[in-house]
Structures are given as structure tokens and as C-alpha cells.
N, C-alpha and C positions, 0 to 999 in steps of 0.2 A: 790314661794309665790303668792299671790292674791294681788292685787289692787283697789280699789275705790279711784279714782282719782275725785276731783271735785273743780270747779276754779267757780272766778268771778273774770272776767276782768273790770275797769270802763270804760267804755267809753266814757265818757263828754267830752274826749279833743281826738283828729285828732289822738293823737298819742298813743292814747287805744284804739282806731279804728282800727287801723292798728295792734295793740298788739291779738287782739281777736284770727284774724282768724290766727295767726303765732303759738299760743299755741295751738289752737284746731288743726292745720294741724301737729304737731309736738306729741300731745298725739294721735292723729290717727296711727301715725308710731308704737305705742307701746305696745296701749291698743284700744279694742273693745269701738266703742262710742254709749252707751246705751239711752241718752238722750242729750238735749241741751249741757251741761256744764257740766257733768258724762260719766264717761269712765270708765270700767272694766274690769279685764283680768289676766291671769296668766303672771307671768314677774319672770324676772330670777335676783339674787342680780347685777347683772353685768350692764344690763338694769335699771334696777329702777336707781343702782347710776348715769345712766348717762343720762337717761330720767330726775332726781333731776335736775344735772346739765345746760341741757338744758332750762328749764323752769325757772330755778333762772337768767339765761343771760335774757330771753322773756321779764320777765314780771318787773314791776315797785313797788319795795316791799312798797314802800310807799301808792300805789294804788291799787293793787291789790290783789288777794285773793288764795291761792290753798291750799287744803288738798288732802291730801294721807293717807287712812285707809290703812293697812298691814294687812294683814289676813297671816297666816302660811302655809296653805291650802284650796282651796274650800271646801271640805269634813267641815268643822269647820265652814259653812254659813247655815244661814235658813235661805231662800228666800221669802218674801210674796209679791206676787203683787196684786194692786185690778186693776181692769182693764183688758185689755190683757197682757196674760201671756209671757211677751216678756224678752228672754233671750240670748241674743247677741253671748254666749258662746254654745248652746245649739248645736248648728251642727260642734261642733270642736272633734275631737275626742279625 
């Protein structure tokens, strides 16, 4: 399956400070990080369920923020960027 992973952490208080960089370092394990707080990538169900579980222990559901789009396959995306055509995935083969 496909991924778009995308979070907002608050960080007003010390201890969503500290919450940011433990969720970004943890979807870097799993997923390509295409932007700020967006990550993308092929993931396997075994993965996703335990990248789920890792990020529900992270983060502070009352504060904070993540979705996960599931896509079934890349092939099933249209892509448009404006800007530079920057695709994270693009030198994986």
C-alpha cells in the first residue's frame, strides 16, 4: 500500500516540544519525509500497523493531530506539483 502520512504536533507546552521531533524521527523509520510534517511511501500492512501503534504511544490525542491517507497502490495517484518537481520516491526502484 501507499502512505501520506501527515501530523501536527502542538507545541505550546515543553512537552510537545519534546513530542515533535520523537514522531518525525519515528515516521522517518518508515516513510520518505517529503515536507515539514508529510511523509510518503510504500509500507507494507505489517508496518503501517505498527508504525499506527507507535505514533498513538508518541503523541498526546487530546493535542495533537495525524492522518494517514491509504492509497492501495502508487499506480492509483496523480501527482501535481507546482513548484519543483520534488518526489522523494522517485530514485527507489
Amino acid at each position: 500500500m501507499y502512505l501520506i502520512l501527515v501530523y501536527d504536533i502542538s507545541t505550546e507546552t515543553k512537552e510537545g516540544r519534546k513530542r515533535l521531533p520523537k514522531v518525525m524521527k519515528k515516521c522517518r523509520e518508515y516513510l520518505h519525509h517529503t515536507q515539514k510534517s508529510v511523509f510518503e511511501g510504500e509500507i507494507t500492512e505489517a508496518k503501517f500497523v505498527s508504525l499506527k501503534v507507535a505514533i498513538e504511544k508518541l503523541i498526546d490525542t487530546q493535542e495533537d493531530y495525524v492522518v494517514m491517507y491509504i492509497i492501495e497502490n502508487k499506480n492509483n495517484i496523480h501527482r501535481e506539483n507546482i513548484g519543483i518537481n520534488f518526489d522523494p520516491t522517485d530514485n527507489i526502484l
